[in-house]
N, C-alpha and C positions, 0 to 999 in steps of 0.2 A: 347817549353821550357818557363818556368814562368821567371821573373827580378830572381828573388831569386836563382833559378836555375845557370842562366847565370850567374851571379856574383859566385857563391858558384863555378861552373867550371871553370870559365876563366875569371874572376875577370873584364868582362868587360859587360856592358849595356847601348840598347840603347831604348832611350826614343822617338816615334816617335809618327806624327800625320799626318790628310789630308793637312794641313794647314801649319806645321812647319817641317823643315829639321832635322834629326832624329839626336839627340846628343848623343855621347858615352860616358862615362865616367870609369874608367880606375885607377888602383893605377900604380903609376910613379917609376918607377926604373932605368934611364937613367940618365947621367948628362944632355943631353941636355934638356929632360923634366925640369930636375929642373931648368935651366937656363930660359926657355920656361916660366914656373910657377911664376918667378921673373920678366919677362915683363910683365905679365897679374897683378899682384898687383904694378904694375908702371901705367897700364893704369886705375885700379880700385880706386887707391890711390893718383894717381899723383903721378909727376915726382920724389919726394922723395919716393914714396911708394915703389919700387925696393929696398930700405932700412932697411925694415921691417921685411924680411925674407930672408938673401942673398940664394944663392945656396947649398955653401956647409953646412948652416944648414940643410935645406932642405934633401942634402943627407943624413947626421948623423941621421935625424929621421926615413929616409925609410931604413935604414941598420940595427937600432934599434929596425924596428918590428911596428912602428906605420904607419897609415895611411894616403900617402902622395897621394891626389887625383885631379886628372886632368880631364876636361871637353870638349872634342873635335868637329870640324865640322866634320863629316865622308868623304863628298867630298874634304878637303881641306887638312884635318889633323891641321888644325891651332888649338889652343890650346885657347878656349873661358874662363874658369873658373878654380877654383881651389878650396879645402876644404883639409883644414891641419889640423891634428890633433894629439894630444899625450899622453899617457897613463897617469891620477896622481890618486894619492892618497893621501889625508891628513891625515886619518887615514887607518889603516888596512883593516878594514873592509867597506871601504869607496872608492875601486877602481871605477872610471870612465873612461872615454874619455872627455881632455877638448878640444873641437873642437875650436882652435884660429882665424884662418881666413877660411872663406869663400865668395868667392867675384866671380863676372860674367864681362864679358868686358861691356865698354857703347854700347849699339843699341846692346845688345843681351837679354837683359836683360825681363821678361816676357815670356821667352818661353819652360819653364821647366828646364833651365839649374841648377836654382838653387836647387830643388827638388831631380832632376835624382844626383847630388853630393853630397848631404845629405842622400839619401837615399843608394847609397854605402855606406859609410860610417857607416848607419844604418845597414847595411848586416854584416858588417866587427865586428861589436858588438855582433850582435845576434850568430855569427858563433862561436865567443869566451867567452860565456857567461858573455856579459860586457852588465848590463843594464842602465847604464842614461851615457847620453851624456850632457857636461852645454859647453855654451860659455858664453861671455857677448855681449853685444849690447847697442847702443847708446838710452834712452829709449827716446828720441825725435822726433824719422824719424818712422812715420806712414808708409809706405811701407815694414820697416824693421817687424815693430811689427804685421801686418798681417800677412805677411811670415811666420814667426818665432810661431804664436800663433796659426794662423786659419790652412795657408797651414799644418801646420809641429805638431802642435799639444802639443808644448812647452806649459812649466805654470812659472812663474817665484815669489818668494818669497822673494829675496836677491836684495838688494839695496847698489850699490859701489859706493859714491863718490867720485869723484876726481882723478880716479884708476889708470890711465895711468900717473898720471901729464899731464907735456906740453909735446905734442907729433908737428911734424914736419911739417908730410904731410899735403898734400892740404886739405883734409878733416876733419882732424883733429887740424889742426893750429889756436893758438890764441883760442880754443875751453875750459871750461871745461867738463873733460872728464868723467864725470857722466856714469854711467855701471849699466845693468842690467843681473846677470845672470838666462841664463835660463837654466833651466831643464825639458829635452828628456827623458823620460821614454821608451825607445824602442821597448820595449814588449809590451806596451799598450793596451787594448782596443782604448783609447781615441786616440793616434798614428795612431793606424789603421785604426781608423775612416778616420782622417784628411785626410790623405797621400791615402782613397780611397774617396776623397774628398765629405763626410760625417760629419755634424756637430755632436759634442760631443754630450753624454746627458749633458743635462742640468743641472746647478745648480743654486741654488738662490744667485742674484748679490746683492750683500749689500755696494757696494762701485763703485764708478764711476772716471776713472782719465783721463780728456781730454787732450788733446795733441794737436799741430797746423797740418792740413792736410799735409801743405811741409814748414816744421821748417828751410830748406835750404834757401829756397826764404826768408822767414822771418827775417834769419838770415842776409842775405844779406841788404835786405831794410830795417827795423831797429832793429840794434845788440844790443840796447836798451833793447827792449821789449824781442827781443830772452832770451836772459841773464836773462829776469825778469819772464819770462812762465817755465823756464830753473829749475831754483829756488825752483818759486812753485811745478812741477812737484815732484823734489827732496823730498820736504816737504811731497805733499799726499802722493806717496808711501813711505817714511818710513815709515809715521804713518799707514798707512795700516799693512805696514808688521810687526812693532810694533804689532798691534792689531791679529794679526793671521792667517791676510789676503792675499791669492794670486792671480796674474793673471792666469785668467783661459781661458780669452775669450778678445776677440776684434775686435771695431766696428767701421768703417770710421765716422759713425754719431756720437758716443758716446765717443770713446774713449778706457783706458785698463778699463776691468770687470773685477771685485775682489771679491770673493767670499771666503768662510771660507777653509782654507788649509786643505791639507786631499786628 
């Protein structure tokens, strides 16, 4: 039986290897899932992060029809990641999935968890003729924007300053909270590519936007300069996206690759 398969019958799939403990991941219909789901974004998020998505919202979304998805160890059942998401529309003709959080415990992190929960959630679209999935992301944290661009296959054109305001959690505190969203094309070729870990074809980069390797540590040792790399970042990609420019690609050496949208 193929993921596709699995998922389409029994809405569960596991992702395994010689090397890693095989993850399943699973849409949540239980209260104690949800309650489960709201520790894993306390341990993702820090200690306020449980505040972010209590429970019984959680339930209202999964009774509502969207997809509330859990990440599990098979040997243990413990409940490693989560990806929540919910149907919008701005216009009519403009239905998505905005996929809000997706997050993995610490020390799990690298091991497909994040993939095998995005890529249900990819099933869950494809099965209901729902093609782009967007979230947003912090466009500072290099680790996130390989995920999100090379893993996954994401391109992002939209630039949100400021979007959250001042938020709480450890991660977010004292932060601003500059957004990028991006946009999943699910049907893809380029999708497909990624997720059978295949680089895109190619396009011509007309635009370079460097980033610090780990903006966290940076941030930590001086808030200074974070704030001031912070800024500029801000700066190149609007004027990119201004210009007509998206992220298409991204490079630990280089940074985000912006090429002509389309």
């Amino acid at each position: 039986m193929t993921k596709a398969e699995a998922v389409a019958t029994g809405r569960k799939m596991e992702v395994k290897s010689s090397t890693r403990p095989a993850v399943e991941v699973r849409l949540l219909e239980d209260l104690a899932d949800f309650v489960a789901a709201v520790d894993v974004t306390a341990q993702v998020w820090g200690r306020d992060g449980g505040n972010l998505l209590p429970a019984e919202l959680l339930r209202a979304y999964a009774y509502a029809g969207d997809p509330v998805i859990g990440g599990f160890l098979p040997d243990s059942g413990e409940m490693i990641g989560i990806c929540i998401g919910f149907l919008a529309s701005a216009w009519p003709d403009d239905l998505h999935l905005h996929s809000h959080m997706t997050g993995v415990t610490p020390g799990i992190q690298h091991r497909g968890v994040g993939v095998a929960l995005k890529s249900l959630q990819r099933q869950w679209c494809l099965e209901r003729g729902i093609a782009d999935i967007r979230w947003t992301v912090d466009p500072m944290l290099a680790p996130n924007a390989w995920f999100n661009v090379v893993k996954l296959g994401a391109t992002a054109h939209t630039f949100l300053p400021q979007f959250y305001g001042e938020m709480s959690d450890e991660l977010n505190r004292g932060e601003l909270t500059d957004r990028l969203e991006m946009n999943w094309r699910v049907g893809s070729e380029r999708v497909e590519a990624a997720l059978a870990g295949q680089a895109p074809n190619g396009r011509v980069i007309e635009r370079v936007v460097d980033i610090p390797a780990d903006y966290r540590a940076l941030r930590q040792d001086d808030p200074k300069l974070a704030n001031k790399l912070r800024l500029q970042v801000r700066d190149e990609l609007s004027s990119a996206f201004e210009a007509g420019l998206e992220i298409n690609g991204f490079s630990r050496e280089r940074g985000y690759l912006l090429s002509p949208r389309g």
